[in-house]
N, C-alpha and C positions, 0 to 999 in steps of 0.2 A: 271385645267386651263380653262375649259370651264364650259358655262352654260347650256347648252344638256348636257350640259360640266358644267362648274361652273357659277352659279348663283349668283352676289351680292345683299345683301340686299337693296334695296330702297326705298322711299319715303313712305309715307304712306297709306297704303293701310288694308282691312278686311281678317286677313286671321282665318281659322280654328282654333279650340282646339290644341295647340302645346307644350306639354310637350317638355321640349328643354334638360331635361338630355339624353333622350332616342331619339331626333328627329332627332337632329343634329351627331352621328353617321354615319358620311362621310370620308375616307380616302383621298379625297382631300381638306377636309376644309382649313388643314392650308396652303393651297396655296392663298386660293382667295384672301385674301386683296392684297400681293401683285401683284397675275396677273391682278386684277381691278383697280388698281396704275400706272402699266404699257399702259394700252390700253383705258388707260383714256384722252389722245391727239387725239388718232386714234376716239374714239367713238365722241370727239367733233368735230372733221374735218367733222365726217359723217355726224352730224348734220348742221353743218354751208353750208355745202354743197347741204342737200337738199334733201338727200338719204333714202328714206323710210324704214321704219322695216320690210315692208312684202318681198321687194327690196332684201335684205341682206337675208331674210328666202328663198326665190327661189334660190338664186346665190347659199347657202349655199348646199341647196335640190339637185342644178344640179353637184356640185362637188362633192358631198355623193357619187352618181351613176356613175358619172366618176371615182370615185374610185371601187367600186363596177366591171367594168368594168375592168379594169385593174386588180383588183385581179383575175379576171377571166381570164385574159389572161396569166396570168403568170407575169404580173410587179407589184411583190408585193409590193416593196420600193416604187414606185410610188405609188401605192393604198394606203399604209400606210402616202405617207406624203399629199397625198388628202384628206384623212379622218381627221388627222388631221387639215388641212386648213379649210375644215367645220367645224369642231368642232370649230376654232377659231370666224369664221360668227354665228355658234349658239349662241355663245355667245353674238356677238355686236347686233342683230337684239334686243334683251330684251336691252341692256343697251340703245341705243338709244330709244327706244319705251317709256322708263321709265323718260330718262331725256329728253326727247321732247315735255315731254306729249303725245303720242301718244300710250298710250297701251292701247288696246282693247279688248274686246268679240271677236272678230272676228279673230284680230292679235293671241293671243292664240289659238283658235281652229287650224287655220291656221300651226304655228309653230308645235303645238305638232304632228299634221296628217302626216306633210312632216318628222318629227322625227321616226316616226313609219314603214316610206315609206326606210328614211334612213339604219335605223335598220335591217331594211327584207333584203336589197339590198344587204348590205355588206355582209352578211352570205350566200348570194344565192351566190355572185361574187363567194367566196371564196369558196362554195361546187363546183360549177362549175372547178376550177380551180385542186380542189384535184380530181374529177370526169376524167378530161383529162390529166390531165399532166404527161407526164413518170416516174416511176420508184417512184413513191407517197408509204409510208410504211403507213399498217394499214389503206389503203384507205376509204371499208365500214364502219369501224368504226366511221372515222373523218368526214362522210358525213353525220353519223349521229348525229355525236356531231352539227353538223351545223344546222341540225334541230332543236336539242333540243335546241340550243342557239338561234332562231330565237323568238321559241317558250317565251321559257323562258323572254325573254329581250321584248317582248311584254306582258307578264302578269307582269312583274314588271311595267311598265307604265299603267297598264290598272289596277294593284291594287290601286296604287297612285289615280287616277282619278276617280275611284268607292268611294275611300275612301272619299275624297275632297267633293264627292256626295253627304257622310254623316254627315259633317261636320267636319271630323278628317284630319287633316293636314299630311301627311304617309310619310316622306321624310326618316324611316328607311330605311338601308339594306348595304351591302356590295361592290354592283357591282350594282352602280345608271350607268348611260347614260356617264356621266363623266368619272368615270373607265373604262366601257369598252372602249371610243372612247379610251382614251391617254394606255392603257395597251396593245391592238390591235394595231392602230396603232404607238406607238412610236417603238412598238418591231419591227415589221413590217419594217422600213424606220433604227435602226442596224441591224436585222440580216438576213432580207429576208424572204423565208421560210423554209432555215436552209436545212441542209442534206436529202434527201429523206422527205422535206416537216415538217420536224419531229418539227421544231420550230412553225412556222404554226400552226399544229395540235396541240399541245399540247397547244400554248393559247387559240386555240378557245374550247378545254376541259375543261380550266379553266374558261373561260369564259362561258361556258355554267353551269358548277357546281356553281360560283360565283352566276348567276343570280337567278337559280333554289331555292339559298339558301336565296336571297334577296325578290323573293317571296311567300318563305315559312317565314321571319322577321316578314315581312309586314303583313303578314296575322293573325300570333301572335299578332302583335304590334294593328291592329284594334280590334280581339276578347281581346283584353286587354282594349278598350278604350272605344267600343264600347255603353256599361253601359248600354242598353237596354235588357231582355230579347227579344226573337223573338214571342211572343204573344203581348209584350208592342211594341213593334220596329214596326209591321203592320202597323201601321195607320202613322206611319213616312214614311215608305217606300215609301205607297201609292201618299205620296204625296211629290212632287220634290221638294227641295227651291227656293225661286224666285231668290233669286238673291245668283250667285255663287263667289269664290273670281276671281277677274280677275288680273291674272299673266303672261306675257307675257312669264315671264323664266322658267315658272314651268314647266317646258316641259318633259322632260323625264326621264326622270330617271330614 
C-alpha cells in the first residue's frame, strides 16, 4: 500500500535493464492499482492545493520518528499506526511529484536519505523499548535482531541504488521498504507487543531474516545480470553515468 511503500508506475520516464519476470517479484504488487485508485482524489487535492513533494517527504520523515519514539516508550499501537501514516505520505510525495511535473534529482536524493533516516529510527525506537521495558522475554536476543534488521534493511536500499549505478534496475527481493513498513507496523497497531514483548520480537526477527534474505536476492539477481567479467567491468566502473534514472519513488526498498 505504499510507495516506500508501493510505488505506481508513471509517465515516461529512462529507466534501467529490467527483466520484468524476475523484477517485479513483490508481495505487495497486487495491491497497488487498487491502493493508487483509491488515493488518486487525495494526490489531486495536494496538487491543486499547492503542496510540494519535498513538503509531504519532511511531514512524512517527522512522523517516522514520532513513531520511532513511541515505540520507544512503550506505545507500540501508536508507533505502529505512525509508521503506517508515513508510509501512507511515502507514498503521495512520488505521486504528486510525478503528476505535477515536479520530480527531481534532488526530490529523489532527498526522499530516499529521510527513508534510510526512517528505517534506523524505527529499529533504534524499538531496541530502546525491548532495552527498558519490564519483564521483555529473550531481551539480548531481540536487541540484537534490531541490529541486524537496521543493518540489513539499509543494505537492501543501498544494493538497489549500487545497482541502478550500474545500470540494472534491482527491485528483487522479499522484504522491500513496503513489506517491512505495513508487516511492522500493521501487527503493531492489532496486537501491540503481545505477551512479554513476544509479538514484538518475533516480527522484528522476521524482519530482520526477511531483509538479510532480500539482500542476499539482489546480490544474486545483479551477479546474474551483471554480464561483465570484472577485468572487462573496470573501465565501466571507472567511470559514473552521466545521467542517472530520476524516480522520485524509487526509494527504498
Amino acid at each position: 500500500m505504499f510507495r516506500g511503500v508501493l510505488r505506481a508506475p508513471a509517465g515516461p520516464r529512462i529507466d534501467p535493464v529490467r527483466p520484468r519476470s524476475e523484477a517485479t517479484l513483490r508481495p505487495l504488487d497486487a495491491l497497488e492499482r487498487p491502493f493508487y485508485a483509491t488515493v488518486r482524489p487525495l494526490v489531486e487535492w495536494l496538487i491543486r492545493t499547492g503542496v510540494k513533494p519535498n513538503t509531504i517527504t519532511t511531514v512524512g520523515t517527522g512522523l517516522v520518528l514520532l513513531s520511532a519514539v513511541a515505540y520507544g516508550v512503550g506505545a507500540i499501537r501508536l508507533g505502529g499506526a505512525l509508521l503506517l501514516l508515513s508510509g501512507l505520505l511515502d507514498t503521495l510525495d512520488g505521486e504528486v511529484a510525478r503528476a505535477s511535473a515536479k520530480v527531481t534529482k534532488f526530490g529523489a536524493f532527498y526522499d530516499s536519505t529521510l527513508d534510510r533516516i526512517g528505517d534506523g529510527a524505527t529499529f533504534i525506537g524499538i531496541g530502546a523499548f525491548l532495552l527498558s521495558a519490564p519483564d521483555v522475554a529473550f531481551r539480548v536476543p531481540a536487541v540484537i535482531a534490531c541490529m541486524v534488521a537496521i543493518l540489513s534493511s539499509l543494505l537492501v536500499s543501498y544494493a538497489r541504488a549500487r545497482a541502478e549505478g550500474l545500470g540494472i534496475d534491482c527491485r528483487v527481493g522479499i522484504a522491500q521498504r513496503a513489506e517491512r513498513v505495513v508487516l511492522l507496523g500493521g501487527s503493531s497497531v492489532l496486537v501491540g507487543a503481545g505477551p512479554h514483548a513476544a509479538v514484538l520480537e518475533a516480527i522484528v526477527v522476521v524482519l530482520a531474516v526477511a531483509s538479510t534474505v532480500t539482500v542476499v536476492q539482489r546480490f544474486l539477481y545483479v551477479h546474474r545480470h551483471a554480464g561483465a567479467p570484472v577485468a572487462d567491468a573496470a573501465p565501466v566502473r571507472a567511470r559514473e553515468p552521466k545521467a542517472r534514472p530520476v524516480d522520485s519513488l524509487a526509494k527504498g526498498s
